[in-house]
C-alpha positions in Angstrom: -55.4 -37.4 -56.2 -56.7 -34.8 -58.3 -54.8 -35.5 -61.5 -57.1 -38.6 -62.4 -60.0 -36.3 -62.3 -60.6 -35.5 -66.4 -63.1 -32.1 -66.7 -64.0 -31.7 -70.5 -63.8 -28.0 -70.0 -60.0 -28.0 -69.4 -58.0 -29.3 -71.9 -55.8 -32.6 -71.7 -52.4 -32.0 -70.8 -50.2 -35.3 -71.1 -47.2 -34.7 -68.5 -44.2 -37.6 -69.6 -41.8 -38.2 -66.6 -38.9 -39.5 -68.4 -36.9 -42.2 -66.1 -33.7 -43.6 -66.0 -31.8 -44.9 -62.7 -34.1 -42.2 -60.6 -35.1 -44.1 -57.2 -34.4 -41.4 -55.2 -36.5 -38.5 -56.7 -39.2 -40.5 -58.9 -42.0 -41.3 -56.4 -42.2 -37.5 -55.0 -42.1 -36.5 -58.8 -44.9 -38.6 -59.6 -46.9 -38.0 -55.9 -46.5 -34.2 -57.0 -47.7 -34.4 -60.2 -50.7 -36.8 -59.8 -51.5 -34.2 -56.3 -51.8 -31.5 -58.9 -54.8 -29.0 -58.9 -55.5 -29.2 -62.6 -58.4 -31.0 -63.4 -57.3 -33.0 -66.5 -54.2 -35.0 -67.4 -52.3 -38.1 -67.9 -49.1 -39.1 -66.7 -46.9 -41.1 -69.3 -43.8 -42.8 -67.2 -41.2 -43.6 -69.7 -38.2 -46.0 -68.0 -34.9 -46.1 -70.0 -34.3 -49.5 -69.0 -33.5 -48.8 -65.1 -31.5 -51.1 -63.2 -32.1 -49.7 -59.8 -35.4 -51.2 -59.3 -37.0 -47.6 -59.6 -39.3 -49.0 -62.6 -40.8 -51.8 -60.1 -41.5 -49.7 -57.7 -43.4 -47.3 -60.2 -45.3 -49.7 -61.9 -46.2 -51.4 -58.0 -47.4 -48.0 -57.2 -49.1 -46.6 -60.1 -49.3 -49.8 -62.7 -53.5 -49.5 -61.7 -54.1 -45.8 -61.6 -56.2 -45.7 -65.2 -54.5 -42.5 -66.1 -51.0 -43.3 -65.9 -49.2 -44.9 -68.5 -45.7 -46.9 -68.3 -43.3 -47.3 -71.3 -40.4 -49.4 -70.2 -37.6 -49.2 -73.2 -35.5 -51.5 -73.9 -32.3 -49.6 -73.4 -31.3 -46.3 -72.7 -32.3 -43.8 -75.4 -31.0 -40.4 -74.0 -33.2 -37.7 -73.2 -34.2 -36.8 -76.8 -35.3 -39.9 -78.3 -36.4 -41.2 -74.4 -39.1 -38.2 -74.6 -39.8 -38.5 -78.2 -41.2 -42.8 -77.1 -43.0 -41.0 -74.3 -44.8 -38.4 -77.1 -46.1 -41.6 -79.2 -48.6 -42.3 -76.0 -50.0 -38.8 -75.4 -53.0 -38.0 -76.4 -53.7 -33.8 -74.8 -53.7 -31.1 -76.1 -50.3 -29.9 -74.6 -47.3 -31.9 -73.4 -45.2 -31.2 -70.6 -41.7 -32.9 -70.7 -40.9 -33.4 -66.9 -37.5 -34.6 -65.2 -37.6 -37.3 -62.9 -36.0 -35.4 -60.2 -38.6 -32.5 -60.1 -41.7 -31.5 -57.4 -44.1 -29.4 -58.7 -46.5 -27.0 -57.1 -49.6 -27.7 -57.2 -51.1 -25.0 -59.6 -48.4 -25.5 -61.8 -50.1 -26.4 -64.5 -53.1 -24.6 -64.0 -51.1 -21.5 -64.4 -49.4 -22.5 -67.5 -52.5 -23.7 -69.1 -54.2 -20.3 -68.5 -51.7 -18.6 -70.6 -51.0 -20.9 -73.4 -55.2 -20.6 -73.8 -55.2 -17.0 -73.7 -52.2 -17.0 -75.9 -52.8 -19.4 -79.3 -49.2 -18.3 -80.9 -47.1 -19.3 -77.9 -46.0 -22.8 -79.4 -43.7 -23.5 -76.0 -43.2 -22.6 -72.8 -40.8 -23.3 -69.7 -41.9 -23.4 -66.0 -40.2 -21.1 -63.2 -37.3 -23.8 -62.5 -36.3 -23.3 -59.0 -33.9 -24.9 -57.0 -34.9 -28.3 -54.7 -32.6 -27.8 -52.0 -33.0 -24.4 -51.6 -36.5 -23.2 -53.1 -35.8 -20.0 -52.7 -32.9 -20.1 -55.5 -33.8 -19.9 -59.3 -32.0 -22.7 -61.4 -33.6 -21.0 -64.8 -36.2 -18.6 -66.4 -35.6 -19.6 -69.7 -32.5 -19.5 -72.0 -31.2 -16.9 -74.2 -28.7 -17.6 -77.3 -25.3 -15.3 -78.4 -25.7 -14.8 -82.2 -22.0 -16.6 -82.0 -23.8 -19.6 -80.1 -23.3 -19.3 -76.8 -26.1 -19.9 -74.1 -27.0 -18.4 -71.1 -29.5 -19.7 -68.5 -31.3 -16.9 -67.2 -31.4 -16.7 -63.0 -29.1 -18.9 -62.4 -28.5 -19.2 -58.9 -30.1 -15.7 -58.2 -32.6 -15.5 -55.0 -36.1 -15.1 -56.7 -37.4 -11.4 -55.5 -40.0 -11.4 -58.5 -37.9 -10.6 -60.7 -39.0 -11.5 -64.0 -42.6 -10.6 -65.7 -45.8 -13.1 -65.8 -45.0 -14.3 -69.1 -42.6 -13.1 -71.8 -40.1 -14.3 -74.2 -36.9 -16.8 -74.2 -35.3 -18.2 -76.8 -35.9 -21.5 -75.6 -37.3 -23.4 -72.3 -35.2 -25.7 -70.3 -36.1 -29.4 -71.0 -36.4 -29.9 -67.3 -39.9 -28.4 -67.1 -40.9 -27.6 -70.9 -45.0 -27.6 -72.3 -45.5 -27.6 -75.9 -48.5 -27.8 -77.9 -48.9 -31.2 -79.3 -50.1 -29.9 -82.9 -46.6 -27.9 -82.5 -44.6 -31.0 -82.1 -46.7 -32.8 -85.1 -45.8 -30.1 -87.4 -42.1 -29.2 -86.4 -41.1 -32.8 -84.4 -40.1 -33.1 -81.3 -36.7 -33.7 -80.2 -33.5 -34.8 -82.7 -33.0 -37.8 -81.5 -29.1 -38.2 -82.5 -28.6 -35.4 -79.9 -29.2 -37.7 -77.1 -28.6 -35.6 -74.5 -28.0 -31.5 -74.0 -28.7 -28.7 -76.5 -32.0 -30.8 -77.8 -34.2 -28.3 -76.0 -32.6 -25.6 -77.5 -32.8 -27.0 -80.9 -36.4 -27.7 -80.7 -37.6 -24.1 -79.6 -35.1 -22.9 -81.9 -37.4 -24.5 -84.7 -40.6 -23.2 -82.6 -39.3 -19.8 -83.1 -38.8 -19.9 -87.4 -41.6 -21.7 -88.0 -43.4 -18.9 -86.3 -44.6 -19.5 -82.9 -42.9 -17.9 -79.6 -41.5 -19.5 -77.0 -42.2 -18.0 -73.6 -41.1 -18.2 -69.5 -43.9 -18.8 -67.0 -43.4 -16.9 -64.0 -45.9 -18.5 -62.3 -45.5 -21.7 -63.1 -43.5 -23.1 -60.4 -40.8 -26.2 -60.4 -38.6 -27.5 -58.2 -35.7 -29.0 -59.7 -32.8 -31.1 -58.6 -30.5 -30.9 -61.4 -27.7 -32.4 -62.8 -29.5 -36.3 -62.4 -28.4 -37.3 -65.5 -25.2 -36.3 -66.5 -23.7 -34.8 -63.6 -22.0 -31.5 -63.7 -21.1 -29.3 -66.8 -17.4 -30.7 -66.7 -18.7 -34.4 -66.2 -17.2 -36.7 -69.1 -21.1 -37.0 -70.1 -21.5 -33.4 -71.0 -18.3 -32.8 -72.3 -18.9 -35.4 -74.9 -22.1 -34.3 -76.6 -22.3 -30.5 -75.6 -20.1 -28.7 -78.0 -20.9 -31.4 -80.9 -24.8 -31.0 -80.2 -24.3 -26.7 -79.9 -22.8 -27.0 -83.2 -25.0 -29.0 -84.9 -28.1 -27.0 -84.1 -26.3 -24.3 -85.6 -25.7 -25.8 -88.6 -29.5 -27.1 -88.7 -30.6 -23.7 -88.0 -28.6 -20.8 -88.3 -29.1 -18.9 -92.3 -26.3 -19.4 -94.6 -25.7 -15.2 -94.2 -25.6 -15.9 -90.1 -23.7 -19.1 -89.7 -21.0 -17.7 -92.1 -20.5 -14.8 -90.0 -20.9 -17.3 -86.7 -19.8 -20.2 -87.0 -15.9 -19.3 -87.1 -16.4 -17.0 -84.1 -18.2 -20.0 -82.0 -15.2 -22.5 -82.9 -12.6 -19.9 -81.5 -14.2 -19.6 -78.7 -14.9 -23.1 -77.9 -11.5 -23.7 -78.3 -10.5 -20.7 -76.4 -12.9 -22.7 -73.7 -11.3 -25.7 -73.9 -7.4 -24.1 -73.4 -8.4 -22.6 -70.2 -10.9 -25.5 -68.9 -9.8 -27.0 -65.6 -10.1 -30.4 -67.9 -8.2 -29.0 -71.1 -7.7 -32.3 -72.6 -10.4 -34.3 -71.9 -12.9 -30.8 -72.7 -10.7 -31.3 -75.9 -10.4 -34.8 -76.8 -14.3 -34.9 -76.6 -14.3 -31.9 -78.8 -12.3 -33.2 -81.8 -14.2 -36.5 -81.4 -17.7 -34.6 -81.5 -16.5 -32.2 -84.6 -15.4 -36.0 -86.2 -18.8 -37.4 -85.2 -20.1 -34.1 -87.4 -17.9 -35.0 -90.3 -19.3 -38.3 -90.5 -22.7 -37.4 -90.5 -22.3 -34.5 -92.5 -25.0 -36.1 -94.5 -27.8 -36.3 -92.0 -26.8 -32.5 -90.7 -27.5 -31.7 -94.0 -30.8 -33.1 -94.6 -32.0 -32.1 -91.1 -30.8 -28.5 -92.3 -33.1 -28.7 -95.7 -36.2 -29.4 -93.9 -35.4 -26.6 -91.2 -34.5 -24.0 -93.4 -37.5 -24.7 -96.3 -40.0 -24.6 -93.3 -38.7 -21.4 -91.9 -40.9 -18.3 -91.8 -38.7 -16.3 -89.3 -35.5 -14.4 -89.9 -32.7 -14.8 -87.5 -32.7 -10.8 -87.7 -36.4 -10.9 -86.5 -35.2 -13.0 -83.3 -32.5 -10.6 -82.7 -35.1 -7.8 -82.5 -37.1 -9.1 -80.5 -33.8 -9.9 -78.0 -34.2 -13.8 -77.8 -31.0 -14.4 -79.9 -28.8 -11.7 -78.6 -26.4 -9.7 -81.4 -22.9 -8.9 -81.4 -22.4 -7.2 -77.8 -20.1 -6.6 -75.0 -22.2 -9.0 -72.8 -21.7 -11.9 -74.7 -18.2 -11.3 -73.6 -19.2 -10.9 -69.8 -19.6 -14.2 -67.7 -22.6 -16.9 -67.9 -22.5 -17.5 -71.3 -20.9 -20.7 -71.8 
């Protein structure tokens, strides 16, 4: 297994596999990763308190390989706070935030690494995500944001033809297959943890971008990706109930005073335009008004996550608009995908 091989010439990269309830995918994620070409990692397996016997089996497996790690939690923590444990144990240079039900290639990394070397300002990038039952399909090449807050993954569900340049720029990378610099994530943090789950990727390159680094897709970077392990589909009870509510509050955190006031009431008519033609129009809206309540509540903690966002900022939301990663007023917002 070549990932247990360190070489001082190539930096540390510490990959955390983040698991919860993942028997079927977790051992072929983990076999791919350690079966990686690159020369120098460690592997940081972080259980949310699984009850499918899929932390057994890992720590069986692995529990003596020196350079992989085990975190068992003792609960559930979500995605955000789940990965931000894992991120207490690394010690590289980047970290790569891997879902369980992934397979990568195995110069994956080696190809990412080569760019983010070459490329000092690129604070985060996102892997080629392609499909696991069908490799040839792309599940996403990065994420692009409507200046009135809706997202669109790139590629979904397109055949890959080589479509997309070597590297350029997203405004953020799916938390599937994401590498950041650690010194990034020690100056900026890592994940909110009150998100829990959805939209915390989004909110995190968000801050990459106005604190001044980029945020880029890796072509060649390839992985294969399940989907939808954790939370089922995007009209599951799951996603319904922090989606909207974690959109909204990344807005808030992020967005200047000039742009939110001219967004934020075209994002809540649309939502709610959303919500009165969804297939699940009153559960989409129960969990709405209970998200926008959760908001209200809190209204204190959004606020104080906004201060420390906006003092930091050194980036314009106009600047991001120029540079196309947060899309301006357009017909294609209105055109379908963005959701």
């Amino acid at each position: 297994m070549s990932g247990g091989q360190l070489n001082t010439r190539a930096p540390l990269v510490s990959v955390i596999v983040l698991n919860y309830n993942g028997l079927a995918y977790i051992r072929n994620c983990l076999d791919s990763v350690l079966n990686t070409k690159y020369p120098s990692l460690e592997v940081i397996l972080v259980d949310n308190n699984s009850n499918d016997g899929s932390f057994e089996i890992c720590k069986s497996l692995y529990g003596n390989c020196g350079f992989v790690k085990l975190v068992r939690n003792d609960a559930n923590h979500g995605y955000a706070l789940g990965n931000n444990i894992g991120a207490t144990h690394c010690t590289g240079k980047y970290i790569v935030f891997l879902n369980s039900d992934t397979v990568v290639d195995e110069d994956w990394l080696g190809n990412a690494i080569s760019v983010l070397e070459q490329r000092p300002r690129v604070g985060a990038a996102q892997c080629r995500i392609m499909s696991l039952t069908d490799r040839r399909v792309v599940q996403s090449a990065g994420n692009f944001l409507s200046c009135f807050g809706l997202s669109k993954i790139r590629g979904a569900g397109d055949l890959y033809t080589g479509q997309y340049p070597a590297v350029d720029a997203v405004f953020s990378a799916v938390g599937a297959a994401m590498i950041i610099r650690r010194s990034v994530a020690e100056t900026i943090g890592c994940f909110d943890p009150v998100f829990y789950l959805t939209a915390e990727d989004g909110d995190l390159c968000w801050r990459v971008w106005l604190y001044g680094w980029e945020v880029v897709h890796l072509r060649d970077s390839i992985v294969y990706h399940k989907g939808q392990g954790a939370f089922g589909t995007t009209g599951s009870d799951l996603y319904l109930k922090y989606y909207r509510r974690n959109n909204t509050i990344m807005m808030l955190k992020n967005m200047s005073t000039k742009s939110l006031m001219k967004s934020l009431p075209v994002y809540l008519f649309l939502i709610l335009l959303i919500g009165l033609v969804s297939k699940r129009k009153i559960t989409y809206l129960k969990y709405m008004f209970r998200g926008y309540c959760w908001i209200l509540e809190n209204v204190r903690y959004v606020i104080a996550k906004r201060h420390v966002v906006q003092h930091g900022r050194v980036v314009g939301d106009e600047q991001l608009m120029r540079l196309g990663v947060l899309r301006p007023p357009s017909l294609e917002i209105l055109s379908g995908g963005w959701y």
